[in-house]
C-alpha positions, 0 to 999 in steps of 0.5 A, spaced: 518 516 546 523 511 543 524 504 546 530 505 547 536 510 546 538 510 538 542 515 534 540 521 531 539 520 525 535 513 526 531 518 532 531 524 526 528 518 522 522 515 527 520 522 528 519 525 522 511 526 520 508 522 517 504 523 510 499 519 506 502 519 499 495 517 496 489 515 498 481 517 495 476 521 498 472 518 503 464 517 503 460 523 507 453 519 507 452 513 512 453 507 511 449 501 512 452 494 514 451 491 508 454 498 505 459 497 510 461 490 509 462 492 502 467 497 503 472 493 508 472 487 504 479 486 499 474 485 493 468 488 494 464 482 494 459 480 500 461 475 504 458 468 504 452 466 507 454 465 515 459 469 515 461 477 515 467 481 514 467 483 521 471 476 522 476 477 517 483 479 520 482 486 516 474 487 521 478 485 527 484 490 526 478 495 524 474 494 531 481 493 535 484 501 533 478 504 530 473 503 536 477 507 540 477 513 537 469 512 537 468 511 545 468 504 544 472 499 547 476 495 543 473 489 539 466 491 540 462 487 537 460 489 529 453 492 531 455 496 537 460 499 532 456 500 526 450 503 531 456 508 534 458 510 527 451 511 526 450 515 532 454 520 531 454 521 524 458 520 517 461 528 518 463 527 526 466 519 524 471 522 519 473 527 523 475 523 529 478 517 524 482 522 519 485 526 525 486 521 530 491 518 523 496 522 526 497 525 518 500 532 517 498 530 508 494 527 505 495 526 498 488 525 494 486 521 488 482 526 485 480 520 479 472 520 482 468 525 481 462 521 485 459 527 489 459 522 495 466 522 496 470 528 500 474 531 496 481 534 498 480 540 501 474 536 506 480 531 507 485 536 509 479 540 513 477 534 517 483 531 517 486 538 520 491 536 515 495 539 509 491 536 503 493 536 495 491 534 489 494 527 486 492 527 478 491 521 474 493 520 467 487 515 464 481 519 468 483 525 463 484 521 457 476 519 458 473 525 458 478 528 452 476 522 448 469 523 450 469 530 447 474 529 441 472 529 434 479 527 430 486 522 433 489 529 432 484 534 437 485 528 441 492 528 441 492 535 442 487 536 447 491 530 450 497 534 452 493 540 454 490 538 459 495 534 463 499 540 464 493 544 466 491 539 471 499 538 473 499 545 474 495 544 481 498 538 482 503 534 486 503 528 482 501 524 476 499 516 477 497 511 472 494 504 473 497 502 465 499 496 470 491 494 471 489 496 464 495 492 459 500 490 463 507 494 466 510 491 460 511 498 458 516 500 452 523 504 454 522 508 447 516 512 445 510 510 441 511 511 433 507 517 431 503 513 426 501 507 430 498 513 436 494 516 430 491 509 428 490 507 436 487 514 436 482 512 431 480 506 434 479 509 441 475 516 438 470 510 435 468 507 441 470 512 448 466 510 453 470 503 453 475 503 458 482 504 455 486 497 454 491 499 447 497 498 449 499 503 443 495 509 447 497 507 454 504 507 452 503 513 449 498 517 455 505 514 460 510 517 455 505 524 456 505 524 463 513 523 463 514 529 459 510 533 463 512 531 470 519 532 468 517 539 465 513 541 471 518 537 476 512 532 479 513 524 481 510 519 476 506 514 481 505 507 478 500 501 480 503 494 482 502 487 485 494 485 486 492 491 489 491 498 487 487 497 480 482 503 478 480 503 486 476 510 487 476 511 479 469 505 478 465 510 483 464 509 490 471 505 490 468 499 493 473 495 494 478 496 500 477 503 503 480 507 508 479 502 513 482 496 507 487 499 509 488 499 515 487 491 515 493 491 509 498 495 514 496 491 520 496 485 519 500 483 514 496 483 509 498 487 502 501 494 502 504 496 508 511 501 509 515 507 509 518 511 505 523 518 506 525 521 498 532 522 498 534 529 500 530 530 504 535 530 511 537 525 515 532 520 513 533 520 505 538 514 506 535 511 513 529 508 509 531 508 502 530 500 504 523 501 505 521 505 499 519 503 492 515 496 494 513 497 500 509 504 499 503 501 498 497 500 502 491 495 502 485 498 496 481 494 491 481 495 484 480 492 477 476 486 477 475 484 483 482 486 486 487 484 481 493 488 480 493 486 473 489 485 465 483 481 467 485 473 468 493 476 468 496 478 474 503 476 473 503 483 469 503 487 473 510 485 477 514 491 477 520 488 475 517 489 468 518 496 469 526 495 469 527 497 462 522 503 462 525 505 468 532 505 465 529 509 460 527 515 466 534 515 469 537 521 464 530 523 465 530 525 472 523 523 472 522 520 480 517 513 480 513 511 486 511 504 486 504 503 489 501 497 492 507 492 490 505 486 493 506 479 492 511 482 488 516 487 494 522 483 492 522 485 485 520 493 487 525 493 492 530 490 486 528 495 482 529 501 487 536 498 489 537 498 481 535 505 480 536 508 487 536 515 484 529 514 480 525 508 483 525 510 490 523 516 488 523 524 491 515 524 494 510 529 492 511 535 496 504 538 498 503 546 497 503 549 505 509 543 507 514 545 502 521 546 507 525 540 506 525 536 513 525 527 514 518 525 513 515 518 512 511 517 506 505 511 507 499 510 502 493 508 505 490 506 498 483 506 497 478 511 499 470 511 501 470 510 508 476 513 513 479 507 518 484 506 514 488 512 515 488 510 523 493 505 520 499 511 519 499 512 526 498 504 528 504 503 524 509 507 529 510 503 535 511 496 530 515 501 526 519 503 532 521 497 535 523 494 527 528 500 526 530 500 533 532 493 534 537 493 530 540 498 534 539 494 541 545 491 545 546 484 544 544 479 548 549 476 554 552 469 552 550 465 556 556 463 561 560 456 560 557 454 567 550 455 564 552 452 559 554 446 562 547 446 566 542 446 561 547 440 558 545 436 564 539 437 565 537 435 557 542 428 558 538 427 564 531 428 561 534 423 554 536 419 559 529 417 562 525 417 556 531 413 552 526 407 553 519 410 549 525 412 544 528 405 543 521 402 541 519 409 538 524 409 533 526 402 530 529 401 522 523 400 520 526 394 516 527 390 523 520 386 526 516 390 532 520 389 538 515 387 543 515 388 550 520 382 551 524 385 548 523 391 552 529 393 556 528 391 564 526 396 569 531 399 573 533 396 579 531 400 586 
């Protein structure tokens, strides 16, 4: 039930179910505490001596609305919830935190190949939700440079296999933004500049990929397939995101990162509806774009951008790529925007068509009907997704005020009232304000000079 009588298509828009536009598997083994703490921290480090992560705003929003969904009292002490989690076991753990999410889609990073990870179709099953494929572009450059010989096969097999993998796909995301910056061009790399990148990349491909040359070109590829093949092309911004599940175990951020980042103000958070899809389209247009994004790990302990250079990855240095995609009709989807919101939002209201993006659609929920669109971020431990349904009643009473009757003005009586009784009390301590506020350049008044007392 809504607070409060709203219209319909506000009503329409709070309603609609919710899906999580992009999240990592979660682990299937148990966890340690250490293990854990890991997993719920911003940057994947252990905390310093003396302290824990428990006592972070991020581990006590976890105890706070994960506990529950374990039979725990809110706010449970650490090892009282870390023994629950023990007790039932990673496979009944997921289970409660992925349904009790409240997600009718999740959307999968498929980048990790790490067997301890669930894949989407465990999500969806755990979940009892739909689960589809997210393909991300640089983790099939890898395994194309690991097995081409010339720059021409690599270019080749390069294109290849991002069609095939976009064939059961719903979407394409790139992380250039960690890798080289967002600086991305708005026309496409020369073919010779490509090949002598190609070359360079073919000598050494266990390297992580950081030429700008071949990023830009890889970008360009994910552009001409997702407009062949009709897909959104997702984009990692701000400090979060980074490689997330793609370094492994993703040990930075995790579901339960997430659900720090939603529910205490950290980075990430949001909703978004794509255009076109009903009543909802246009309501939440504001909140699209900067605002998708949840709370994960990344490159270099968290930074969104190259090593040393966060600035890189603003989104604002998108405007003239995204520019470039607007003939196109290639939808972008910008993730994890913060500090930099206030720029995504500036270039989903530059670019409305295109920035703000029509959402991945997952196979079995293809009817065009209001959804809001939340990513979760990082995987590898599943309490973030609890976040998509905490995020309802916050999410209520936001778009739900601006539809409350104002406030009564306070009757001229009242007014006078309230008046009064703030003379009498300037009245009383007028004194204590004499001797308080003397102009510094005149002599300390001392109690002689002090008025005298009321007479009785």
């Amino acid at each position: 039930m809504l607070p409060v009588d709203l219209p319909g298509t506000v009503r329409d828009a709070l309603l609609a179910p919710l899906v999580d536009h992009h999240c990592h598997g979660v682990r299937r083994d148990d966890l340690g505490r250490a293990g854990f703490e890991l997993l719920i921290s911003g940057a994947g480090n252990p905390a310093p001596p003396g302290t824990t992560h428990f006592d972070t705003p991020l581990g006590v929003a976890v105890r706070r609305w994960c506990g529950p969904l374990l039979d725990l009292e809110p706010h449970a002490p650490p090892a009282v919830y870390l023994a629950r989690r023990e007790e039932l076991g990673a496979g009944e753990v997921n289970r409660r935190l992925l349904a009790g999410a409240g997600v009718v889609a999740f959307l999968v990073d498929s980048a990790s190949q790490d067997g301890e990870l669930l894949s989407a179709t465990e999500m969806g099953r755990h979940g009892g939700a739909a689960a589809d494929e997210l393909v991300r572009v640089e983790h099939i450059e890898r395994d194309v440079a690991a097995s081409a010989q010339l720059a021409v096969d690599y270019l080749d097999d390069l294109g290849e296999q991002l069609t095939a993998r976009a064939a059961r796909a719903v979407g394409l995301k790139t992380v250039a933004g960690a890798l080289c910056g967002l600086d991305l061009e708005p026309s496409r790399p020369a073919r010779g500049a490509v090949i002598a990148a190609a070359n360079r990349r073919l000598a050494d491909p266990k390297l992580p990929l950081t030429d700008p040359v071949l990023l830009h070109y890889l970008v360009w590829s994910a552009v001409d397939v997702a407009r062949e093949r009709g897909l959104p092309l997702q984009f990692h911004c701000g400090l979060g995101g980074g490689l997330g599940g793609g370094l492994g175990s993703g040990l930075a951020g995790g579901y339960e990162g997430g659900l720090g980042g939603a529910l205490t103000g950290g980075p990430g958070g949001g909703l978004e509806s794509g255009p076109g899809d009903g009543p909802s389209g246009g309501f939440s247009g504001g909140f699209s774009g900067g605002f998708s994004g949840g709370f994960s790990g990344g490159f270099s302990g968290g930074l969104g951008g190259p090593l040393g250079e966060p600035h890189r990855a603003d989104p604002a240095r998108l405007s003239a790529f995204a520019g470039a995609l607007q003939p196109l009709g290639v939808p972008m989807i910008l993730l994890h925007s913060y500090p930099f919101h206030r720029q995504a939002a500036y270039l989903a209201a530059a670019f409305p068509a295109r920035v703000r993006g029509r959402r991945p659609r997952p196979a079995a929920h293809r009817r065009r009907a209001p959804r809001h669109r939340r990513a979760a971020g990082a995987g590898s431990v599943p309490q973030a997704a609890v976040q998509l349904r905490r995020l309802r009643p916050g999410r209520d009473r936001l778009l739900g005020r601006a539809h409350l009757p104002p406030s009564p003005v306070p009757s001229p009586g009242h007014q006078n009232r309230l008046g009064r009784v703030e003379h009498r009390r300037r009245l009383q301590n007028r004194p204590h304000d004499r001797l308080r506020k003397r102009p510094p350049h005149l002599p300390p008044l001392t109690a002689a000079h002090a008025p005298p007392p009321p007479t009785p």
